[in-house]
C-alpha positions in Angstrom: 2.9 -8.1 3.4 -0.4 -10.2 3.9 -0.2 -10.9 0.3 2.9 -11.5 -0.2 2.6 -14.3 2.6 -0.2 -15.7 1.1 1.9 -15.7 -2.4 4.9 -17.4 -0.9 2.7 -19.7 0.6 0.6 -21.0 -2.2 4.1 -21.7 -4.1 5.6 -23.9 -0.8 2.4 -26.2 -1.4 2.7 -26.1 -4.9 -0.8 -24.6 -5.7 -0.6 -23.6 -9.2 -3.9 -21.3 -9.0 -5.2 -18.9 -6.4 -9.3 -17.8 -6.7 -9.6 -14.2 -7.2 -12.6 -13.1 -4.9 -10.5 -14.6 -2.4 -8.6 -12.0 -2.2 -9.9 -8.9 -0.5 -8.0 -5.3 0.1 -9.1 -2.7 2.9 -10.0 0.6 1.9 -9.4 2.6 5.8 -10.1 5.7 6.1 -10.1 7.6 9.2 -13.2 6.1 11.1 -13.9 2.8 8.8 -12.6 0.2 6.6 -14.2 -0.8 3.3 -13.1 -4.3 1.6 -12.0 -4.0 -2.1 -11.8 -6.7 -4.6 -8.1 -7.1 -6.0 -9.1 -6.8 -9.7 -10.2 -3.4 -8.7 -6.8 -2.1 -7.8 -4.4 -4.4 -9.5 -3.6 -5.8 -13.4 -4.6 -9.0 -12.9 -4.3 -10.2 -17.0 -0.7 -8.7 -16.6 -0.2 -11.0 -13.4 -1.0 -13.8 -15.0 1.6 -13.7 -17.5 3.9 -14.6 -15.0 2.2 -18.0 -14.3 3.9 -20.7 -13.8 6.7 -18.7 -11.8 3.7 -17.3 -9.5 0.2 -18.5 -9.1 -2.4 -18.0 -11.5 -5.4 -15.5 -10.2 -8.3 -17.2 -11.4 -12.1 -16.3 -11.6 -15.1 -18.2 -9.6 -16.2 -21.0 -11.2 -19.0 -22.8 -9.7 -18.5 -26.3 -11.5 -14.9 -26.1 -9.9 -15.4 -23.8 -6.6 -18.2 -25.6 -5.0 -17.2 -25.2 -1.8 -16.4 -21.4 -1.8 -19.0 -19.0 -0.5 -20.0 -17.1 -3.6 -22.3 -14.6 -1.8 -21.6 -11.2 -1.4 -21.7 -11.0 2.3 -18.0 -10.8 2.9 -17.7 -7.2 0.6 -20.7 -5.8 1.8 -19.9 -5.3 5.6 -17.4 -1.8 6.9 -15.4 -2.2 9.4 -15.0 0.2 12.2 -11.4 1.4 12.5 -9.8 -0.6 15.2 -11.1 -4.0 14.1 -9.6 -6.3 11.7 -11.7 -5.6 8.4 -10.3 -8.9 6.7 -12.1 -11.8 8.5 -10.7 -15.3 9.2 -10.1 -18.0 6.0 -12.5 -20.1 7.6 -15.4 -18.1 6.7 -15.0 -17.7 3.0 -15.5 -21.8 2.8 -19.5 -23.1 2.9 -17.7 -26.2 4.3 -16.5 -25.2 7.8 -14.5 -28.1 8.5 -11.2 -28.0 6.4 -10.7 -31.6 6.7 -13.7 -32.3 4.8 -12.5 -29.8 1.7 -11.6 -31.1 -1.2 -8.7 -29.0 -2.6 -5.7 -27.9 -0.5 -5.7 -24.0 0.1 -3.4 -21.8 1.2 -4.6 -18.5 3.4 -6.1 -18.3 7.0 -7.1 -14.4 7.2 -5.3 -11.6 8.1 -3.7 -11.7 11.4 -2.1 -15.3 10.3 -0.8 -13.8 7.6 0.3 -10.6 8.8 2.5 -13.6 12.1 3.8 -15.7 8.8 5.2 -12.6 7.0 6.4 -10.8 10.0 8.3 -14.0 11.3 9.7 -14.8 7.7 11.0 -11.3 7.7 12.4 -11.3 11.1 14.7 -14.5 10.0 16.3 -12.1 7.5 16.6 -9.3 9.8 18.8 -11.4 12.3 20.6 -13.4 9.8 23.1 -10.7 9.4 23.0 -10.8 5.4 23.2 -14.8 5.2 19.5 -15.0 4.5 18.1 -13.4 1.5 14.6 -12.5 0.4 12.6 -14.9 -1.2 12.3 -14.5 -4.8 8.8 -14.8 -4.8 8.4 -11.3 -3.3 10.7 -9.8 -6.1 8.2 -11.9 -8.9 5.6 -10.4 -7.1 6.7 -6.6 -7.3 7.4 -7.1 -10.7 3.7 -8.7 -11.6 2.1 -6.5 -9.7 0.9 -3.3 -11.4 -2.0 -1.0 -10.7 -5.2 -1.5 -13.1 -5.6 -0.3 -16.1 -8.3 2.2 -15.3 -6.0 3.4 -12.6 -3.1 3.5 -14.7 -5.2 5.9 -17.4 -6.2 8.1 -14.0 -2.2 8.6 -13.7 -1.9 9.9 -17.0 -5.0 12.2 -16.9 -3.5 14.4 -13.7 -1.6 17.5 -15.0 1.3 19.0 -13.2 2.9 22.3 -14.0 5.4 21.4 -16.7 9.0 21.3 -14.5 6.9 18.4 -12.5 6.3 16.6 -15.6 9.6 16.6 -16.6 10.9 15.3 -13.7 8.3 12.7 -13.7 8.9 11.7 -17.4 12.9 11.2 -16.4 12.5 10.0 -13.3 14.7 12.6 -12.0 13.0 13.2 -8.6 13.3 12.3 -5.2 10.9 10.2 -3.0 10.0 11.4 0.4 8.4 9.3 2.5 8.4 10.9 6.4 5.7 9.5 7.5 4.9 11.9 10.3 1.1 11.6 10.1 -0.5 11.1 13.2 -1.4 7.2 12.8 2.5 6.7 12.9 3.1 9.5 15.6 0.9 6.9 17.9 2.0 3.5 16.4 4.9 2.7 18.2 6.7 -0.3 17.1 9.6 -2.0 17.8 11.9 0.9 16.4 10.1 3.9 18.2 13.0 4.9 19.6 14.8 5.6 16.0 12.0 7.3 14.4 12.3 11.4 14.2 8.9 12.8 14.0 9.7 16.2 13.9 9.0 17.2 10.0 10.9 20.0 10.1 13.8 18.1 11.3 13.7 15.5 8.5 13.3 18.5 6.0 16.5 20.2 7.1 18.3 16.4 7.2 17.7 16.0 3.7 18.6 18.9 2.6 21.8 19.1 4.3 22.5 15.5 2.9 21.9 15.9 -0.6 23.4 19.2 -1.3 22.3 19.9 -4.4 18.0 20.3 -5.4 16.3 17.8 -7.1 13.9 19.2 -10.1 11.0 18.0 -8.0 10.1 16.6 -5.1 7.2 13.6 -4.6 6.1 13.6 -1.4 2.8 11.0 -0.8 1.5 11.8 3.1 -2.2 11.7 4.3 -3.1 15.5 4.9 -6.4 14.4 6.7 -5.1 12.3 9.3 -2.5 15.4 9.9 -5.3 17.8 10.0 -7.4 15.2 12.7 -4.9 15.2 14.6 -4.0 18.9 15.1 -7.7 19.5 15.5 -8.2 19.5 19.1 -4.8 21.5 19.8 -3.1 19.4 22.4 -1.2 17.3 19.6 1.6 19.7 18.9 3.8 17.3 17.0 0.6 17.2 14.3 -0.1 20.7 14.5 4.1 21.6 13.9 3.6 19.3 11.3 0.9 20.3 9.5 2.1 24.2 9.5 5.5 22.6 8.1 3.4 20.4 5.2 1.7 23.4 4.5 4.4 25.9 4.3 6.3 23.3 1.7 3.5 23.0 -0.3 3.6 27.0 -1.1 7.3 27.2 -0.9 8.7 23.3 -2.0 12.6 22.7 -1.1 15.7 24.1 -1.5 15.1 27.6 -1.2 11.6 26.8 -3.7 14.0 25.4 -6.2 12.2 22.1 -5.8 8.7 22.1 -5.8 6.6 19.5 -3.7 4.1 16.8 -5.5 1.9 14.3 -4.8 -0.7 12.2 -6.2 -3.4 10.5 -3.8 -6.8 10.0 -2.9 -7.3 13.7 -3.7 -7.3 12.9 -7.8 -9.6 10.4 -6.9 -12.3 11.2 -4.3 -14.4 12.9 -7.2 -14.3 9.9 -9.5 -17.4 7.7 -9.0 -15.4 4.5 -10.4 -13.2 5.1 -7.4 -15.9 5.7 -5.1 -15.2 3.7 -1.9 -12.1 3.1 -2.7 -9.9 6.3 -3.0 -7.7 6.1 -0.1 -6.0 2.7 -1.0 -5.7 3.7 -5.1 -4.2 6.6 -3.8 -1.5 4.9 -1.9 -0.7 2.3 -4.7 -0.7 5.3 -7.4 2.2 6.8 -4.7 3.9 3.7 -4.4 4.2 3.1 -8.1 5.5 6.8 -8.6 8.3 6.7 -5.4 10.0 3.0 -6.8 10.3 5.0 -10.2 12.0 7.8 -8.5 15.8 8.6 -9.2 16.1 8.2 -5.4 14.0 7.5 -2.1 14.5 8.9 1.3 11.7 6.7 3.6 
């Protein structure tokens, strides 16, 4: 969401390039977050192609970038879960005072960000259909594709060979529950319509779609599950963990449809993904839901 805001931004003031070690990810684990350079997680030569239709993702070029902190102190600090790991625009800049800068820029840090997408999204929420998405955010979906190096880690991961049939026809379902324990505790504005209750979601799906996909993909963070049903007194983690679990031996439909996922587990092992495995897990399972024949979120 924060990037797409800055996207949509940068084209509303007609900036034709944005500078690429501007643009930091969070890798958040449980306890800390780590910040990730974008041409670590994303195609950024594939991106490009898209120019002049979206922004150009340029390298740092001293001659040009003068007034951008080059340093490394902005990627070498974690962040304690709880904080904000993705510090304010201002501090990127060696000249603090943005009406002295030469070039206009678009950005502002992460919580600015996170207001102008949020806001931009709730004008299409309450437009009842007479406001439609901006089609920046579909050029951006369509430019954005995981790196190359993680796009060779996809292929490498063996399934038995039902899964890899249904992966190569696209013929399975997408589950996204999301009844971790981070989203147990969120809250949000539509707490009151979200069923945490795994084994309740389970049963819904099955009772809607009536006959078994060939596979099922099911992305969901086992180790916030399992630190959350640690102490005991979270029983809606610890139902759900028994129920993750007892899918994982048995899958769906009567074990007609056997449970998948990808993750930070293929990962965690690989030293070029060291510090990083948790968020090229997630966009390896984002990739593999859109492509599914349908998603259930």
């Amino acid at each position: 969401m924060r990037f797409n805001a800055l996207v949509m931004q940068a084209r509303e003031m007609n900036i034709p390039q944005i500078l690429l070690p501007s643009i930091r990810w969070g890798n958040k684990d449980l306890h800390e977050a780590t910040p990730v350079l974008h041409e670590e997680l994303f195609d950024v030569e594939y991106w490009n192609t898209f120019y002049p239709s979206l922004p150009r993702l340029v390298t740092y070029d001293p001659s040009q970038h003068y007034q951008w902190d080059a340093s490394d102190r902005l990627m070498s600090a974690k962040y304690k879960a709880g904080n904000n790991p993705w510090r304010p625009g201002l501090d990127q800049f060696l000249e603090k005072n943005p009406d002295n800068r030469v070039m206009p820029y678009a950005g502002g840090g992460g919580k600015i960000l996170w207001h102008r997408y949020r806001s931009y999204s709730a004008e299409i929420l309450s437009s009842d259909g007479n406001k439609r998405r901006d089609e920046t955010e579909t050029l951006i979906y369509n430019a954005l594709i995981p790196s190359r190096k993680l796009r060779e880690k996809l292929k490498q991961i063996k399934f038995a060979s039902n899964i890899m049939n249904a992966i190569e026809s696209k013929s399975y379902l997408a589950l996204h529950a999301r009844v971790e324990t981070e989203m147990v505790h969120h809250g949000g504005n539509c707490e009151d319509l979200k069923e945490f209750n795994f084994t309740k979601i389970l049963s819904n799906v099955e009772d809607t779609f009536v006959y078994p996909f060939p596979a099922v993909f099911l992305p969901m963070e086992r180790r916030n599950l399992i630190e959350g049903a640690r102490s005991g007194e979270d029983t809606v983690s610890v139902d759900n963990l028994k129920t993750l679990t007892r899918l994982e031996q048995k899958g769906m439909w009567e074990g007609n449809s056997p449970i998948f996922d990808v993750g930070s587990q293929y990962l965690k092992d690989d030293g070029q993904f060291q510090s990083k495995d948790v968020i090229t897990g997630q966009i390896m399972n984002f990739y593999i839901a859109v492509e599914s024949d349908t998603f259930v979120g």
